[in-house]
C-alpha positions in Angstrom: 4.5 -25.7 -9.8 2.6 -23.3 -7.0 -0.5 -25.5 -7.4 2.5 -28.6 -6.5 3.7 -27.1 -3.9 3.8 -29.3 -0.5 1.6 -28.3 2.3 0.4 -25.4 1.0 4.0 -24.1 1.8 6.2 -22.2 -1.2 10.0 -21.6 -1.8 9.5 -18.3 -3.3 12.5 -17.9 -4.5 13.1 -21.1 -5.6 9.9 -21.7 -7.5 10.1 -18.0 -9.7 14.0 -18.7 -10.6 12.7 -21.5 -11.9 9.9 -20.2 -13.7 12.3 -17.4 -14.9 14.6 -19.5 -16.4 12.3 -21.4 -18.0 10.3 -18.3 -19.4 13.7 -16.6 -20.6 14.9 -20.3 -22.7 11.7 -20.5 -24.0 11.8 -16.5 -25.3 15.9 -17.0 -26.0 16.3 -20.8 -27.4 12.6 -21.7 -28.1 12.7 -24.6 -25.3 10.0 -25.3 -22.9 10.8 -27.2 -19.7 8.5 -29.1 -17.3 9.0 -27.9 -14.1 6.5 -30.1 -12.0 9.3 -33.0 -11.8 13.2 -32.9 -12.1 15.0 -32.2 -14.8 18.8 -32.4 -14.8 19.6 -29.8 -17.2 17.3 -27.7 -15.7 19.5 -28.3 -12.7 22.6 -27.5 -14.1 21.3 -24.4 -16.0 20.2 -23.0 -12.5 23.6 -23.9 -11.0 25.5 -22.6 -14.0 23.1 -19.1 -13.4 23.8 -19.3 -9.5 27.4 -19.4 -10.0 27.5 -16.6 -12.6 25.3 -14.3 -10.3 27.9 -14.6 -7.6 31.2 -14.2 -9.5 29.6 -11.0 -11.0 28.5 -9.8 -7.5 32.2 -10.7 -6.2 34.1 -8.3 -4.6 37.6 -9.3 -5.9 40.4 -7.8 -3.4 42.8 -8.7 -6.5 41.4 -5.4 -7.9 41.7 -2.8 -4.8 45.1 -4.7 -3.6 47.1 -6.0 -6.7 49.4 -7.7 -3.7 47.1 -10.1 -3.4 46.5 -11.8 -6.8 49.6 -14.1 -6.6 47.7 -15.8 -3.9 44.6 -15.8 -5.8 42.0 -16.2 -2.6 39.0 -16.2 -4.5 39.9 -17.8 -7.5 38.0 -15.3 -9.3 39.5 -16.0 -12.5 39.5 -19.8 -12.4 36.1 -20.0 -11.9 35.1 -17.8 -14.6 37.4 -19.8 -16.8 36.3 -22.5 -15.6 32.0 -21.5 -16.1 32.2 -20.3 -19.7 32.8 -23.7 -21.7 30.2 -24.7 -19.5 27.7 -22.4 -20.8 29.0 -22.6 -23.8 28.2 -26.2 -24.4 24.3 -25.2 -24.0 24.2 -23.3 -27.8 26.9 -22.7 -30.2 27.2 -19.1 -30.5 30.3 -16.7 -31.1 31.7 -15.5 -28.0 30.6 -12.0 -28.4 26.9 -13.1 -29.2 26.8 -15.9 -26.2 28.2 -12.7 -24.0 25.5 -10.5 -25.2 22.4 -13.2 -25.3 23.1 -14.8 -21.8 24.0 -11.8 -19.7 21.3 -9.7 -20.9 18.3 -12.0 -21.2 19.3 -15.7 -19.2 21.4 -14.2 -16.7 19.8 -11.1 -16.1 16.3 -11.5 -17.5 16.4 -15.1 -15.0 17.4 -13.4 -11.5 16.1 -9.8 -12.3 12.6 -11.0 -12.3 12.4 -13.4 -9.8 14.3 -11.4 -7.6 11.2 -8.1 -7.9 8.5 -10.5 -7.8 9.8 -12.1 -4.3 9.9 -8.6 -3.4 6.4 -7.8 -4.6 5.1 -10.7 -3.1 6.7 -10.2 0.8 5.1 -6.7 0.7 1.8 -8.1 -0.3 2.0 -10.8 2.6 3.6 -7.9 4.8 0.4 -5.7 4.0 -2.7 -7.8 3.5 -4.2 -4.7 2.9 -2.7 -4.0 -0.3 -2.9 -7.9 -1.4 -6.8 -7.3 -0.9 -6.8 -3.9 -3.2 -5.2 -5.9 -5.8 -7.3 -8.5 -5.5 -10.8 -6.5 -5.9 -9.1 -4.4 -8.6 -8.3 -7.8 -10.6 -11.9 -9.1 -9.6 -13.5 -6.1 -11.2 -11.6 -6.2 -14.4 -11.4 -10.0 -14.9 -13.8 -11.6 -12.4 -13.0 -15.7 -11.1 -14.3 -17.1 -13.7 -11.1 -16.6 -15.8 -7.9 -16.5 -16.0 -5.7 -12.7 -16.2 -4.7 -11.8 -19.8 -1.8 -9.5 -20.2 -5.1 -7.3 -22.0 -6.3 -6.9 -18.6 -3.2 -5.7 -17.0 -3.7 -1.6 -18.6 -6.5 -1.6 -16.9 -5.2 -2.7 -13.3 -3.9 0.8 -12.3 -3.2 -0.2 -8.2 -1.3 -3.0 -9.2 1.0 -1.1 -11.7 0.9 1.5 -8.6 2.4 -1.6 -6.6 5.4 -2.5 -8.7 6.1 0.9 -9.1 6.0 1.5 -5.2 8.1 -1.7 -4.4 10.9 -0.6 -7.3 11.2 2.5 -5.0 11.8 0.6 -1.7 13.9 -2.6 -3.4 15.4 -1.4 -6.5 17.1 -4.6 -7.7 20.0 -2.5 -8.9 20.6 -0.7 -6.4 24.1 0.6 -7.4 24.2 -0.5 -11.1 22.1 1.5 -12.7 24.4 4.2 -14.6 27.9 2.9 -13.8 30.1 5.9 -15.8 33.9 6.3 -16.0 35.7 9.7 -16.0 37.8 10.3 -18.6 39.5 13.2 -16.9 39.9 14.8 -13.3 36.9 16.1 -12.1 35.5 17.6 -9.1 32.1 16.7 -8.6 30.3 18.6 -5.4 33.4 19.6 -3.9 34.6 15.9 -4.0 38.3 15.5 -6.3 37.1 12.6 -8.8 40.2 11.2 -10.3 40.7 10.0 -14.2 39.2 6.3 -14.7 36.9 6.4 -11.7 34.1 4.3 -12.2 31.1 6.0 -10.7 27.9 4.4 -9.5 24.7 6.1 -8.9 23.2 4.8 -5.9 19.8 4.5 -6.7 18.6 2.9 -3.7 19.7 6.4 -1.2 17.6 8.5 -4.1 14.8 6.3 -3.5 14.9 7.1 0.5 15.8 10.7 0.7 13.3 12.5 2.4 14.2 15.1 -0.3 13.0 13.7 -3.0 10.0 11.1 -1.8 7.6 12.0 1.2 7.8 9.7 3.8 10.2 7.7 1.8 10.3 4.5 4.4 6.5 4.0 3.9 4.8 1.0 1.8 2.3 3.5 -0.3 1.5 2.5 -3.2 -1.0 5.4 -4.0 1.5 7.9 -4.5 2.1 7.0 -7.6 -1.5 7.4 -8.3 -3.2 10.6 -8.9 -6.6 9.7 -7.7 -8.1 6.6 -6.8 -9.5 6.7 -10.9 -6.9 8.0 -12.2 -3.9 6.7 -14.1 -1.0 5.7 -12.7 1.1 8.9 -14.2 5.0 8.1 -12.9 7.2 6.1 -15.2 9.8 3.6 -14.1 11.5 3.6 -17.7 14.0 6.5 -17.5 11.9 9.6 -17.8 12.2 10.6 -13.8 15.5 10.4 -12.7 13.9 9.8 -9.3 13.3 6.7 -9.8 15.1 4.7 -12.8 15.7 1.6 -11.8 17.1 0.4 -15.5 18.8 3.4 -15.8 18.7 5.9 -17.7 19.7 7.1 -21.6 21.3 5.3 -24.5 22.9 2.9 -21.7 19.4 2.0 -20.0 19.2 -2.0 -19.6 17.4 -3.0 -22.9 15.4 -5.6 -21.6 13.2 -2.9 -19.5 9.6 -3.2 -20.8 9.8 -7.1 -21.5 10.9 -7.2 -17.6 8.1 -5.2 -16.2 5.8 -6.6 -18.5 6.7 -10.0 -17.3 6.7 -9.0 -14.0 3.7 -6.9 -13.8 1.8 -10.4 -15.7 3.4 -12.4 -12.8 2.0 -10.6 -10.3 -1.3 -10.3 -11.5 -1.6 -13.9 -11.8 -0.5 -15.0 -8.5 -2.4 -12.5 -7.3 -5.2 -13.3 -9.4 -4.9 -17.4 -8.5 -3.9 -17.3 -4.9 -3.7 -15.5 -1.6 -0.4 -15.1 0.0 0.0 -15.5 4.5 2.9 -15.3 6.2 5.0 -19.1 6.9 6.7 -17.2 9.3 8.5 -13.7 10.2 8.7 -11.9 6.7 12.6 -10.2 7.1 13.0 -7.6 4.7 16.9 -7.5 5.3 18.7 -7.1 2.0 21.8 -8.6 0.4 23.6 -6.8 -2.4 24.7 -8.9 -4.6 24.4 -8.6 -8.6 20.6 -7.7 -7.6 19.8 -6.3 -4.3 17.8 -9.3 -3.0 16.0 -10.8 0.7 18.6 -12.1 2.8 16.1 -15.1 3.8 14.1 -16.6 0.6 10.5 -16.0 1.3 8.5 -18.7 2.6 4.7 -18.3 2.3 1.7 -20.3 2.9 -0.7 -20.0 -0.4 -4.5 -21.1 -0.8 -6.3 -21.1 -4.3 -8.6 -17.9 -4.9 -10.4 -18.9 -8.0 -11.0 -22.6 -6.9 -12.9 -21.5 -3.6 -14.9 -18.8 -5.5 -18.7 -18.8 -6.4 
């Protein structure tokens, strides 16, 4: 699909959702999809995803102004009524298992990842730099003449230095990362906290207080790195409530090694395959939705690594 792509020029976005999707049916339902040429259920699964994505992100005024739900502006409701037989048709399942397999592993295992690689990705074309440190690393550890084997990746300490570093600038769940509920009246920091607030830590302030992170507004991936040999020693997985951007506890999101596995094995091999330049101005503007995404899809120009090499 990247080798495919038209003039050398790539709908990030676009082309990883795709790749996503098609890496989470294959993991969930055992079903592989070609993506070099259309595919009508593909498109539908994409739209069905799309749709889901921005009824879950919704802000629905019917909640905050119970006045308005007679009129319904949104239409909320209908749609979701509407989407579920859809996605239903696509497997069989009880309600309460198609709930559980498609939110946690289509729906969020499909945007989740794209979304972070895009991410990953604008910063590499952003700092050339960088791209060119992960790039020698990989060389070192795998060399041209093959291909990047998730084996390789423990040994590729900038790159998991990388991920970690653009987690901390663009967590994709920025404010759902431990949504609580008080159960009684609180007062937290001198602020009344009513019975059945929902509270929402806002992971991506904690990840730019000067407080916490040195220069917090700085691309550096090293300081997540002890040395330039060393390990990469911080963990992303709910150890250091610093950064915990699948939360944290018995409530973490589940799915949080097989994401940054995937992701991390993403990487590498684009990385590893291709060198990433700037289509045009890189905006790093975000967009909360469900995930805390670029407001303009990424448009890169890519040229193969390994087929130029010696």
């Amino acid at each position: 699909m990247f080798k495919n792509s038209p003039n050398d020029v790539l709908r990030v976005r676009e082309a990883l959702k795709l790749a996503s999707l098609n890496n989470m049916m294959c993991s969930v339902f055992g079903k592989i999809y070609d993506l070099d040429s259309f595919n009508l259920e593909t498109e539908e699964l994409m739209k069905l995803i799309d749709e889901g994505y921005e009824l879950f992100g919704m802000l629905n005024w019917s909640d905050h102004f119970s006045w308005s739900a007679k009129f319904n502006p949104q239409r909320i409701k209908y749609r979701c009524s509407e989407l579920v037989p859809k996605v239903n048709r696509f497997r069989k399942i009880s309600r309460s298992d198609m709930i559980a397999v498609l939110w946690e592993m289509i729906f969020r295992g499909t945007d989740a990842v794209a979304v972070l690689v895009e991410w990953i990705l604008a910063r590499m074309v952003l700092h050339p730099d960088a791209q060119s440190k992960v790039q020698v690393e990989k060389d070192s550890v795998v060399r041209r003449s093959r291909a990047v084997t998730e084996s390789d990746i423990s040994e590729m300490i900038y790159l998991s230095a990388v991920v970690k570093e653009v987690l901390r600038l663009h967590p994709p769940g920025a404010l759902l990362s431990w949504s609580r509920l008080a159960i009684t009246d609180t007062t937290v920091d001198g602020y009344h906290v009513p019975a059945g607030t929902t509270a929402m830590v806002n992971m991506w302030v904690i990840t730019r207080d000067a407080y916490v992170w040195a220069d917090p507004l700085r691309f550096k991936p090293k300081r997540f790195m002890n040395n330039a040999h060393s390990d990469v020693y911080f963990s992303v997985l709910g150890s250091d409530t610093r950064l915990t951007p699948f939360g944290f506890g018995r409530r973490s999101f589940p799915g949080k090694t097989l994401g940054l596995t995937t992701v991390t094995f993403w990487v590498s091999t684009l990385l590893h395959e291709f060198e990433f330049e700037p289509n045009s101005n890189v905006d790093l503007s975000e967009v909360l939705k469900l995930s805390c995404e670029m407001t303009y899809p990424l448009m890169v120009k890519i040229r193969s690594r390994r087929a130029t090499s010696n």
